[in-house]
C-alpha positions as CSV (number, residue, x, y, z in Angstrom):
1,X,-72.7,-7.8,9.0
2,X,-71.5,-4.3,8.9
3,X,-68.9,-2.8,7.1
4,X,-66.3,-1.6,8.6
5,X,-66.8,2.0,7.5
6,X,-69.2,2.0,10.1
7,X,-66.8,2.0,12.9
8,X,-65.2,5.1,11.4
9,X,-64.5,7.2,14.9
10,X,-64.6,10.4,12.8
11,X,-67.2,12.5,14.0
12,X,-69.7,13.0,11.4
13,X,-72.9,14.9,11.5
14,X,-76.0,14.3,12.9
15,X,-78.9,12.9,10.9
16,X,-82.2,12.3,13.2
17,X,-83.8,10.0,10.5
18,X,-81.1,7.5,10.2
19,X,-80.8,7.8,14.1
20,X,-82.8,5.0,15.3
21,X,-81.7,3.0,12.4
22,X,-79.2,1.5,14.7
23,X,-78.6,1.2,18.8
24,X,-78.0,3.6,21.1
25,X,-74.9,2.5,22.2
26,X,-73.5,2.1,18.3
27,X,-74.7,5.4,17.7
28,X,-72.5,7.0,20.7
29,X,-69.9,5.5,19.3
30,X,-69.7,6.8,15.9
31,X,-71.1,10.8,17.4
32,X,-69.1,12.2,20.2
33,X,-70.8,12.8,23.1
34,X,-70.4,16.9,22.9
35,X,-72.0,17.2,19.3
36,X,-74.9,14.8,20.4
37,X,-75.9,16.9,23.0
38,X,-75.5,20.1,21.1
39,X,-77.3,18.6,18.1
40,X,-80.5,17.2,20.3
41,X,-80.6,20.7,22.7
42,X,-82.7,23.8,21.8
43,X,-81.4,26.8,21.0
44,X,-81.8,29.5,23.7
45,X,-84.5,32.1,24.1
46,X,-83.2,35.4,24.6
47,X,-84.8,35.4,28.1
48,X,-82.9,32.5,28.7
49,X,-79.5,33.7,27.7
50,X,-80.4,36.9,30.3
51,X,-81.7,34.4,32.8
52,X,-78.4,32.7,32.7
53,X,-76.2,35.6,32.7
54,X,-77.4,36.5,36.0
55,X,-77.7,33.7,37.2
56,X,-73.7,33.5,36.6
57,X,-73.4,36.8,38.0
58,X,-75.4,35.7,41.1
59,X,-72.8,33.2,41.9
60,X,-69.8,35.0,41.1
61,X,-71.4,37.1,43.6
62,X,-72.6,34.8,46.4
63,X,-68.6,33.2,45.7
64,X,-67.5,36.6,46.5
65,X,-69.7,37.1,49.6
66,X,-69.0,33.8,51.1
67,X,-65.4,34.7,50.7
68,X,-65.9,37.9,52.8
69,X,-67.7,36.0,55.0
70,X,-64.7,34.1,55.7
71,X,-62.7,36.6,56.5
72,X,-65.5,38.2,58.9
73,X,-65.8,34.6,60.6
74,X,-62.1,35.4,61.4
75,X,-62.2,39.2,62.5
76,X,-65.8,38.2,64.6
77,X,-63.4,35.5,66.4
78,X,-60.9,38.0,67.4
79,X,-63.7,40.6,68.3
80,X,-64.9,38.1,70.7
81,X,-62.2,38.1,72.3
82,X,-62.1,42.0,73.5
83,X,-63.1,42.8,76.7
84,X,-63.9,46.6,76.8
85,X,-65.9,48.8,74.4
86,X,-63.1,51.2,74.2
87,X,-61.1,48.0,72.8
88,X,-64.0,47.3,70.3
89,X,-64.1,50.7,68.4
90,X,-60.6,50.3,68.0
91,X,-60.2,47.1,66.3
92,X,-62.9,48.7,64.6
93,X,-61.1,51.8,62.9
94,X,-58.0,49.5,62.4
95,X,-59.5,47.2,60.1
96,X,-60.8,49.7,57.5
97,X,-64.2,50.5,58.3
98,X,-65.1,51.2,54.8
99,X,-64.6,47.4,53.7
100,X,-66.1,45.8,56.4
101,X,-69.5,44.1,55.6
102,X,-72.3,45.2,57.2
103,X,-73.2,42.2,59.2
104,X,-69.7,42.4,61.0
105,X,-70.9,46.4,61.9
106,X,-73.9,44.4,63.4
107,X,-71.7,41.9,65.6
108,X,-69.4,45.1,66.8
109,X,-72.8,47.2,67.7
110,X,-73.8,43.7,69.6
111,X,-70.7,43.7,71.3
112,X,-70.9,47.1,72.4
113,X,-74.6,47.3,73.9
114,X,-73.8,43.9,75.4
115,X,-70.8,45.2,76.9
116,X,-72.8,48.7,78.7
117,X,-73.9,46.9,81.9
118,X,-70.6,45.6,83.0
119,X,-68.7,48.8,82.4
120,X,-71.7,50.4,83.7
121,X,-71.6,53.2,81.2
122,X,-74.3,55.8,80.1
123,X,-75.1,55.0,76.7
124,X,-76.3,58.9,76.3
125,X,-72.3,59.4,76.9
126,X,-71.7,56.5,74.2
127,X,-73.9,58.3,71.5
128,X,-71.9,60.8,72.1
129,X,-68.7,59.2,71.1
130,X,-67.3,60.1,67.6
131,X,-65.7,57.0,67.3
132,X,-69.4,55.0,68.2
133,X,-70.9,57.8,66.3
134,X,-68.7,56.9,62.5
135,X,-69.6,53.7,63.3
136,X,-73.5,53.9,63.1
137,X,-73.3,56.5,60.6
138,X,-71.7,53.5,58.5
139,X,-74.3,51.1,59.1
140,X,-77.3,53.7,58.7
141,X,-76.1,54.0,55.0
142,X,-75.7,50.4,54.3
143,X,-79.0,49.1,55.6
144,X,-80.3,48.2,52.2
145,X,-76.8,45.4,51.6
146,X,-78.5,43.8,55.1
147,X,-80.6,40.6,56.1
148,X,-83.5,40.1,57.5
149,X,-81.6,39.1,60.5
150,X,-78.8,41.9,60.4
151,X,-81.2,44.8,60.3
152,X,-83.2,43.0,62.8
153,X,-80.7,43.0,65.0
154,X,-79.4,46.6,63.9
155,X,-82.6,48.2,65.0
156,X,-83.1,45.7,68.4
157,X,-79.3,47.1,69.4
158,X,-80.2,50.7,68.5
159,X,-83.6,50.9,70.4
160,X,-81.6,49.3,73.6
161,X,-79.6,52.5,73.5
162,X,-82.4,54.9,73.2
163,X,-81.9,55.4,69.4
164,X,-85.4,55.2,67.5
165,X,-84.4,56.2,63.5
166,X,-87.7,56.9,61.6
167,X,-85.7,55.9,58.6
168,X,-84.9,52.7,59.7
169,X,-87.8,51.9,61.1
170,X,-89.7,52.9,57.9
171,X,-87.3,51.3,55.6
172,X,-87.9,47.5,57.9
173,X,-91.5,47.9,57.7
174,X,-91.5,48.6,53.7
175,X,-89.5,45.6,53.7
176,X,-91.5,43.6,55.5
177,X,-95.0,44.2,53.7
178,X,-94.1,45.2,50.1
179,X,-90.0,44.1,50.0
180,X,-87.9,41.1,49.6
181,X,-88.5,39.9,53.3
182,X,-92.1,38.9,52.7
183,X,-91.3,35.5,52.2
184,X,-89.4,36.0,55.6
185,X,-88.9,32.4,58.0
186,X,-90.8,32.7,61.8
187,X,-87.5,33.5,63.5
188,X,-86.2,36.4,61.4
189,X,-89.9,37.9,61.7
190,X,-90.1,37.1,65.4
191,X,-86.7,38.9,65.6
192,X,-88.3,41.7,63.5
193,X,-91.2,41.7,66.3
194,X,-89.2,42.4,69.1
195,X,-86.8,45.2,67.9
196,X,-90.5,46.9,66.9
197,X,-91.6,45.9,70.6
198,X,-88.0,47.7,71.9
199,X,-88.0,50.4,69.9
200,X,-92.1,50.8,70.3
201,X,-92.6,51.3,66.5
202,X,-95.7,49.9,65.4
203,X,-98.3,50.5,63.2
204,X,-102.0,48.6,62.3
205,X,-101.0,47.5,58.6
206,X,-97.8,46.4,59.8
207,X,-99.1,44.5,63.3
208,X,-101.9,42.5,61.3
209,X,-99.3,42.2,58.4
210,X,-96.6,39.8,60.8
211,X,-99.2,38.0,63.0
212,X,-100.7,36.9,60.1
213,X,-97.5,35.6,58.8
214,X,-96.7,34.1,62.3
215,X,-99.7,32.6,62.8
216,X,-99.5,30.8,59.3
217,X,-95.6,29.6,60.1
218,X,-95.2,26.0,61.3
219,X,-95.0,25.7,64.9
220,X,-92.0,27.3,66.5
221,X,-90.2,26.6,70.2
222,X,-90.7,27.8,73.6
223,X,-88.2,30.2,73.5
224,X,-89.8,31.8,70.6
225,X,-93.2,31.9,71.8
226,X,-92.2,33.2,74.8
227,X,-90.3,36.0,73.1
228,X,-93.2,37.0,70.7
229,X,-95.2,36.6,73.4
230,X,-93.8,39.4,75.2
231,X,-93.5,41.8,72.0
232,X,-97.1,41.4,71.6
233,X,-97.8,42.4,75.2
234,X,-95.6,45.5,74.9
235,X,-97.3,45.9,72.0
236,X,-100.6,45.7,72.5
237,X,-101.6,43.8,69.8
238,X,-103.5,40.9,69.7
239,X,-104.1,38.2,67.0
240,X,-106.5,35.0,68.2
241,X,-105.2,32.6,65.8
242,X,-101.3,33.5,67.3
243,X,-102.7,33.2,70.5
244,X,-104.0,30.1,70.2
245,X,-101.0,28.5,68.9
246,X,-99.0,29.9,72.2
247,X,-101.5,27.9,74.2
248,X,-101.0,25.0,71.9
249,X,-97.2,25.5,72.2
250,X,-97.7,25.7,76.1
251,X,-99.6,22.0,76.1
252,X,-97.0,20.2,73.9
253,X,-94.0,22.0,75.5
254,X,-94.7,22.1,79.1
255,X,-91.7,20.5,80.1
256,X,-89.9,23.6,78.8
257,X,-91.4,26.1,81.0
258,X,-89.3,28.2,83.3
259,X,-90.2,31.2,85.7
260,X,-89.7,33.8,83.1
261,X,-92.1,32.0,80.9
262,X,-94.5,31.2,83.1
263,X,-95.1,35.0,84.8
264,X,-94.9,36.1,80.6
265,X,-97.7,33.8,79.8
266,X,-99.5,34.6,82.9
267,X,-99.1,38.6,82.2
268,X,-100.4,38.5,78.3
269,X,-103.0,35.9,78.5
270,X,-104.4,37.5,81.4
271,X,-104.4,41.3,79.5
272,X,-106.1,40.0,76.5
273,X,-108.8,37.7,78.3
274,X,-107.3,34.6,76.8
275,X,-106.2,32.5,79.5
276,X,-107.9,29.3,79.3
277,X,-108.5,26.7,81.9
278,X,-106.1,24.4,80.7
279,X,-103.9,27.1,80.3
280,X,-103.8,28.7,83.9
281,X,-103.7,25.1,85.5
282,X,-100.2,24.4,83.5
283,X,-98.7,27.7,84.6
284,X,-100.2,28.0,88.2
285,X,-99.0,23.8,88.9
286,X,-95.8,24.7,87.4
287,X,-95.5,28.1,90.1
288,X,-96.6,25.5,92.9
289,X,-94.1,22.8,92.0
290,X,-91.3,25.7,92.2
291,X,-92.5,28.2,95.0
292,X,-89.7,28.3,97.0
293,X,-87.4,29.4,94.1
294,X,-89.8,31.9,92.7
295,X,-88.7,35.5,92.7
296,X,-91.5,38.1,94.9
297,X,-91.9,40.0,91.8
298,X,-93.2,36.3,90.1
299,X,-95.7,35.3,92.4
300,X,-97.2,38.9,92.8
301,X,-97.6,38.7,89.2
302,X,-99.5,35.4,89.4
303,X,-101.4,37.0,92.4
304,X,-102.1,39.7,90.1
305,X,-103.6,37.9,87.2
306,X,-105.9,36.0,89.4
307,X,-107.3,39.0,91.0
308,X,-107.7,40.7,87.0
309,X,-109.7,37.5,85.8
310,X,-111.6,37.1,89.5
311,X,-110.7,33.7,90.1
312,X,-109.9,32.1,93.3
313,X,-107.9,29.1,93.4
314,X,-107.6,28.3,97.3
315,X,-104.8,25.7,96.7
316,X,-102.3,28.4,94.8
317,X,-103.2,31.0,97.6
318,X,-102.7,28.8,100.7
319,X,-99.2,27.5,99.2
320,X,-98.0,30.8,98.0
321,X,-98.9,32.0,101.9
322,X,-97.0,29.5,103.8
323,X,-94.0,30.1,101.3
324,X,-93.7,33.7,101.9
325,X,-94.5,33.5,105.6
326,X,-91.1,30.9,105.9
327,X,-89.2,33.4,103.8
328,X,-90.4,36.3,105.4
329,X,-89.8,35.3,109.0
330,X,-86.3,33.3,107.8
331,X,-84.6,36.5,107.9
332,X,-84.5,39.8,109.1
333,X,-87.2,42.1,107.9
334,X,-84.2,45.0,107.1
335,X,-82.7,42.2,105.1
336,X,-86.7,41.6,102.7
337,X,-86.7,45.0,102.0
338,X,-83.9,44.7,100.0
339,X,-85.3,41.4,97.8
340,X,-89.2,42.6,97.6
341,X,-90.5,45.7,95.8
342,X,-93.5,47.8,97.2
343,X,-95.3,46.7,93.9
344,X,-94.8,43.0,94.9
345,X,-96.1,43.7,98.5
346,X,-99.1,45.9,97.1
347,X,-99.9,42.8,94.4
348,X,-99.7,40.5,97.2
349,X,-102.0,42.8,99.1
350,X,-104.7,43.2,97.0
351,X,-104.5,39.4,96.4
352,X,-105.6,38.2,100.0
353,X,-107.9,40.8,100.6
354,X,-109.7,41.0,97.1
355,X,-110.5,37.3,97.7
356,X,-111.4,37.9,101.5
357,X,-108.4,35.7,102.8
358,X,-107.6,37.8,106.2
359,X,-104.6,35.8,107.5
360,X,-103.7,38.3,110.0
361,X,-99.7,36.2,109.9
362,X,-99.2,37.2,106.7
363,X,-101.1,40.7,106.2
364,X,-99.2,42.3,109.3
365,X,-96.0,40.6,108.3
366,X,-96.7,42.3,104.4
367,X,-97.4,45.8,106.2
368,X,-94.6,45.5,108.4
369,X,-91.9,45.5,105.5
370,X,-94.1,47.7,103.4
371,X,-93.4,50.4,106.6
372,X,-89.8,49.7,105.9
373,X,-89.6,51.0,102.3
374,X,-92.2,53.0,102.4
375,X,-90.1,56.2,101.3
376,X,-88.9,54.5,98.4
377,X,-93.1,53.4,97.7
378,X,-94.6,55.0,95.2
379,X,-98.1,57.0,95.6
380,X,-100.3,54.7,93.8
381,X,-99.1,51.4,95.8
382,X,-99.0,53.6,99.5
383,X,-102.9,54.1,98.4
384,X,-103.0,50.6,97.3
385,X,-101.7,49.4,101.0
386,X,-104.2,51.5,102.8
387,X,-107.6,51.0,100.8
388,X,-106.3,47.4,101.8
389,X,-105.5,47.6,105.4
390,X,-109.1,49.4,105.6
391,X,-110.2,47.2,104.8
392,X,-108.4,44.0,106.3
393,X,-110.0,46.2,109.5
394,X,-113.7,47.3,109.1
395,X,-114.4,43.4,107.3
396,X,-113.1,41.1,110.2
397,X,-111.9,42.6,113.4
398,X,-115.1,45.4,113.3
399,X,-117.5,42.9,112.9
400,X,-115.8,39.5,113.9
401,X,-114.5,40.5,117.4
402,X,-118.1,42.3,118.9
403,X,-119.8,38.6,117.6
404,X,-117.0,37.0,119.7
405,X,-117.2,39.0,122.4
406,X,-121.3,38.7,122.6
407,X,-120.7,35.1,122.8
408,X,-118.0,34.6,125.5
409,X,-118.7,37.6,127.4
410,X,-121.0,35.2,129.8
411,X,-118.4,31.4,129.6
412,X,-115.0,33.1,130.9
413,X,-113.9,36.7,132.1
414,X,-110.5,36.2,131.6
415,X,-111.0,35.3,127.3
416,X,-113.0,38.2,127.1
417,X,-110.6,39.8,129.1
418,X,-107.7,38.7,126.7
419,X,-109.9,39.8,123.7
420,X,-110.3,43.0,124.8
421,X,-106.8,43.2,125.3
422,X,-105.8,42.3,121.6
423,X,-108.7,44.2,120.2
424,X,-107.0,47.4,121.9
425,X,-103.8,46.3,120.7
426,X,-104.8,46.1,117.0
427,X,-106.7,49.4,117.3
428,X,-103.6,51.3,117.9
429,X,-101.3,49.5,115.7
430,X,-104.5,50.7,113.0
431,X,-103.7,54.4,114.1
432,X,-100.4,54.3,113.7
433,X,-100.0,52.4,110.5
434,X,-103.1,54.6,109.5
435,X,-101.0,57.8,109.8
436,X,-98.1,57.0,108.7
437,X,-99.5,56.2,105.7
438,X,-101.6,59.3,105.0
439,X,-98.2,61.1,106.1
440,X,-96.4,59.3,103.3
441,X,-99.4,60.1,100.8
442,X,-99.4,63.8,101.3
443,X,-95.5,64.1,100.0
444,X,-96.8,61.9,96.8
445,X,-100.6,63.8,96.0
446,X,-99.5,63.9,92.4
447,X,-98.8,60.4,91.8
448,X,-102.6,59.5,93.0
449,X,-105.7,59.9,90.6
450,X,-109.2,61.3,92.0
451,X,-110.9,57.6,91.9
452,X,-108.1,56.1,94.2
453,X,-108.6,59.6,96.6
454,X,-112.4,58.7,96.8
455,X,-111.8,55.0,97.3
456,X,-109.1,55.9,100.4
457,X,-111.8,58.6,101.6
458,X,-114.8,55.8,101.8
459,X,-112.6,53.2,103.5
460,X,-111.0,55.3,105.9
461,X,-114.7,56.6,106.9
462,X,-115.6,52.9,107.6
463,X,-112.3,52.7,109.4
464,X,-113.6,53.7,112.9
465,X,-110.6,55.7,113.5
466,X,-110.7,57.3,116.9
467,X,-107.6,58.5,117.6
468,X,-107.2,62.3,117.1
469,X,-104.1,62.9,116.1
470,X,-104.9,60.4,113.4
471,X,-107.9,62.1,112.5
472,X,-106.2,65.7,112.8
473,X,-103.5,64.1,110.4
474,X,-106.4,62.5,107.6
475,X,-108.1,66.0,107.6
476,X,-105.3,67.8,106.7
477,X,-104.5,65.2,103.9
478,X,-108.4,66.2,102.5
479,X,-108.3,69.5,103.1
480,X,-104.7,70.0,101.4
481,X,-103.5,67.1,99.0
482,X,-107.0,66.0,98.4
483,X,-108.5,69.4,97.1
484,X,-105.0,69.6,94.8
485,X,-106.0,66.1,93.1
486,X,-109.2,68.1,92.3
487,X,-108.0,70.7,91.1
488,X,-104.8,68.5,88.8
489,X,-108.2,66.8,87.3
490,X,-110.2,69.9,86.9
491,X,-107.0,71.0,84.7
492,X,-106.0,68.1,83.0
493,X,-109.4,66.2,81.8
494,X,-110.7,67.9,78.8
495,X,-113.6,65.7,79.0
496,X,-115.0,66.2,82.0
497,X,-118.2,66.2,82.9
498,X,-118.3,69.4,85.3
499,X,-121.4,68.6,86.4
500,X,-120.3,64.6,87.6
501,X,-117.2,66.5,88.7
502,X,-119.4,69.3,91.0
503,X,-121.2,65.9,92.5
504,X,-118.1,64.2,93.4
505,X,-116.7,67.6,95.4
506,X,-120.1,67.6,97.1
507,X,-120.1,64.0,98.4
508,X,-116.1,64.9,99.2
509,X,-116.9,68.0,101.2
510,X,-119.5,65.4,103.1
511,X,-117.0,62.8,104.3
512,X,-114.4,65.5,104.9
513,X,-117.5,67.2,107.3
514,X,-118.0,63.6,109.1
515,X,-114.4,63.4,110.5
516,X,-114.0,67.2,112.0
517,X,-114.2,67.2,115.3
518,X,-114.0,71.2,115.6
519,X,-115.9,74.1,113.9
520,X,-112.4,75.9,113.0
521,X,-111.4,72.1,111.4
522,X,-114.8,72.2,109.0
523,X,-114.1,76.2,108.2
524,X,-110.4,75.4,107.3
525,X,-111.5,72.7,104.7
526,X,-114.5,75.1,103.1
527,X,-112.1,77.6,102.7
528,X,-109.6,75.2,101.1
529,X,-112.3,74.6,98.7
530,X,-113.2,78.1,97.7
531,X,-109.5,78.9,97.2
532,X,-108.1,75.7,95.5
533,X,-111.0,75.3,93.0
534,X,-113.4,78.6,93.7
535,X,-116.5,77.2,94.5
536,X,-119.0,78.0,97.9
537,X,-119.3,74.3,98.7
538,X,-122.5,75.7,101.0
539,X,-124.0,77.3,97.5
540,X,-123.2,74.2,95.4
541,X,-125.1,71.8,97.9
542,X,-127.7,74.1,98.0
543,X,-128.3,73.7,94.3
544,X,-127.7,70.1,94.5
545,X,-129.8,69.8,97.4
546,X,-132.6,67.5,95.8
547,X,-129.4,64.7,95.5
548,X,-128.6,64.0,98.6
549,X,-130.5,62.7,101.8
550,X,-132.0,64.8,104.7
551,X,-129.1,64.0,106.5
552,X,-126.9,66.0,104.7
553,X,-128.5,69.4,105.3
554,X,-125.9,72.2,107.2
555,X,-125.4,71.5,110.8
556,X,-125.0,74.1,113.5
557,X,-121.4,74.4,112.6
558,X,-122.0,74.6,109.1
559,X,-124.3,77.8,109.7
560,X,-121.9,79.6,111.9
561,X,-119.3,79.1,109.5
562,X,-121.7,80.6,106.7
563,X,-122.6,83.6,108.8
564,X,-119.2,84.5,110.0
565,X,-117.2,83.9,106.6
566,X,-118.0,85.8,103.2
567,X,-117.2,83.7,100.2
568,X,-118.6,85.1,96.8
569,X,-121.3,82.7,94.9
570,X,-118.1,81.3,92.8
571,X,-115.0,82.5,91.0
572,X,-115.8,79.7,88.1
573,X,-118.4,79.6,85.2
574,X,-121.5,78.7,86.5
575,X,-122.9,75.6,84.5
576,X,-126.9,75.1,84.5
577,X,-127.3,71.7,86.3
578,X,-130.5,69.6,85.8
């Protein structure tokens, strides 16, 4: 057996060749533990012993950070807890501003822009504020000790109060594409995406940069989706691979859907010609299931789309009708013009009439509360409302009512009688709503372009409008507002092509001529056109006579006017047409 010097428990040195001369266990036994592991380890590389250094330092650190955090858990509880903004810049300055970590700035900038709307306070009167004003000067300088999240949110909160710093936004994107954030998780760079999409900084390099990254990230949730969904539509930048996985995200999460997502979805998928089939049947079921609790501004925006991708879908149209006809008529029509915008009632407009569905319930019931804001209307929906109503007019009761009446004229006096009776009936309610619209129009001639003034001029002409008050009021809409839309796209379209333009005035001047009902009428609007863009209308039809038909020579009136009036050749620079 052994000897008992073998069980000596005095440490002795290491010897690797008599090590496996015994057991294991023996062998801890006579070597403490300590110098066995020293003995058997390497010695350190330099690069380790650096490595290890800061890797000590890095935990002293995050040890010193997590202890701050700590004590901003605390002060973030209590800053919770203030009500007023005036309250929040002063529990500010009385907790030394100067030691404060930057990601508690971030939670009192929060607190602040989420406090604006119920105090209902300017934030250019905020900026303003020293107090608010040490207080971003603070955080501007200590960007670079920030998140991903932190200076996410720092620029979100700063666009929302009209502040767009170039630095800032320069320093996040270097960050993003060459920094430390490149190995940033989906909802930091989703964050990222919409303070870009607030503040509307955005550049090529730095779009295809983060929906790249996105569209590599594991799937994320609804609410996500939804949000990057939006930043790319405000955006305007598109990336088929991200799109796709929205649509995928829209199959597997369906059950997640809410009105907000729904009219995003619609809106971007609809802009970027990606809405597929399965796609538009899962949003447009879900706006059926929940019609009734729909906003107006929703299902105009649904209308909308459908119109922008030409696709009917009678179930979705007859639904959405009989929903807004039993909230239309549920109340009083003072009480609707208060709920619905003129944008919704123009959408909804175009809707029914782009895809030929003249439901005369629901078109005079639209017009009816469109009449009731119409001072608060803007230009280009007022010319929306009346290309429409034209429309609604020359397409079914022109046409449809004289086929009816040849057909019943010889069965019954008394239905042709009654026919009569509501043909007259619609005829003036079409002068009246005609001229109060082209009333309305001729305050707002700047907010309408020269294709919409060309579109009203061709469906008015088709309108049969007898009246003459109605017309008197329609010629002096051409021969005032209609020649200063000329002349605004004379002056602002660099590109023009004057001859295209000289055309377009010619054709004008031709409709304008077909409504005049007295010489002095016709010689008003040619000397309109001389003095509000200085050309002889009679001169310039001369030299585009090979253009138009026979029909369109000068009439009697047109001579007289030519022989009593002197207008020069043209005040502009001729151009040589072809």
């Amino acid at each position: 057996m052994f000897s008992k010097s073998v069980f000596r428990l005095k440490p002795r040195v290491f010897n690797p060749q008599s090590f496996w001369r015994f057991p294991v266990a023996f062998q801890l036994q006579r070597y403490p533990i300590a110098s066995f592991a020293r003995a058997i380890r390497k010695p350190k590389t330099k690069s380790e012993k650096v490595l290890s250094k800061v890797a000590e330092r890095k935990s002293l650190d995050d040890q010193l950070q997590k202890y701050e955090f700590e004590i901003d858990a605390i002060k973030i509880k209590q800053l919770q807890n203030l009500g007023t903004i005036k309250g929040v810049l002063r529990f500010y300055n009385e907790n030394n501003p100067s030691t404060l970590h930057p990601i508690f700035k971030v939670h009192v900038l929060g607190k602040i822009v989420r406090g604006l709307p119920k105090e209902r306070i300017n934030p250019n009167a905020l900026i303003k504020n020293e107090a608010f004003q040490n207080l971003y000067t603070s955080m501007k300088a200590s960007i670079d000790k920030m998140d991903a999240k932190g200076l996410s949110s720092f620029i979100l909160y700063s666009s929302i109060l009209g502040i767009n710093d170039q630095e800032t936004l320069e320093y996040a994107k270097d960050k993003i594409t060459v920094g430390n954030f490149r190995m940033i998780n989906p909802q930091d760079l989703s964050h990222f995406l919409l303070a870009f999409a607030k503040s509307g900084y955005m550049t090529e390099y730095l779009a295809n940069n983060m929906l790249r990254k996105l569209s590599d990230q594991q799937p994320f949730n609804m609410f996500i989706a939804n949000r990057n969904l939006w930043a790319c539509n405000t955006l305007n930048i598109y990336h088929e691979g991200l799109f796709d996985k929205f649509e995928q995200i829209l199959e597997h999460k369906r059950d997640f859907l809410s009105e907000d997502i729904v009219m995003n979805y619609m809106l971007t998928l609809t802009k970027f010609d990606h809405l597929s089939q399965d796609s538009k049947s899962i949003l447009t079921r879900h706006a059926i299931e929940n019609v009734d609790t729909y906003k107006f501004s929703s299902l105009a925006s649904i209308c909308d789309c459908l119109v922008k991708i030409n696709h009917e879908d009678g179930v979705v149209f007859d639904i959405i009708k009989m929903s807004l006809i039993k909230r239309f008529t549920a109340v009083d029509i003072s009480q609707l013009a208060s709920e619905v915008t003129s944008i919704d009632l123009a959408q909804f407009m175009t809707a029914f009439t782009h895809f030929e569905r003249y439901d005369a319930e629901i078109l005079t019931i639209l017009e009816q509360v469109f009449v009731q804001i119409l001072d608060q209307a803007g230009g280009k929906e007022t010319a929306a409302m009346l290309i429409n109503h034209s429309q609604w007019n020359q397409k079914v009761l022109k046409y449809d009512y004289r086929g009816i009446k040849k057909t019943i004229r010889k069965k019954a006096n008394k239905k042709h009688f009654m026919l009569s009776r509501t043909e007259k009936v619609f005829k003036k309610y079409n002068h009246e709503l005609t001229e109060k619209f082209i009333e309305n129009l001729a305050t707002k001639a700047d907010e309408i372009n020269l294709n919409a003034l060309i579109q009203i001029q061709s469906n008015l002409l088709s309108n049969n409008i007898r009246k003459n008050s109605t017309k008197r009021s329609i010629l002096d809409f051409f021969s005032h507002s209609g020649l200063k839309i000329f002349k605004a796209q004379l002056e602002s379209d660099a590109d023009l092509d004057i001859q295209e333009f000289r055309r377009l005035l010619c054709r004008y001047y031709a409709g304008v001529r077909k409504i005049c009902f007295k010489k002095e009428q016709l010689q008003t609007c040619v000397e309109m056109i001389y003095q509000t863009l200085g050309y002889n209308i009679f001169t310039l039809r001369a030299e585009l006579s090979p253009i138009f038909k026979a029909h369109d020579k000068q009439t009697k009136w047109e001579e007289e006017i030519q022989q009593e009036i002197e207008i020069p050749k043209s005040i502009v620079e001729d151009v040589e047409l072809e």
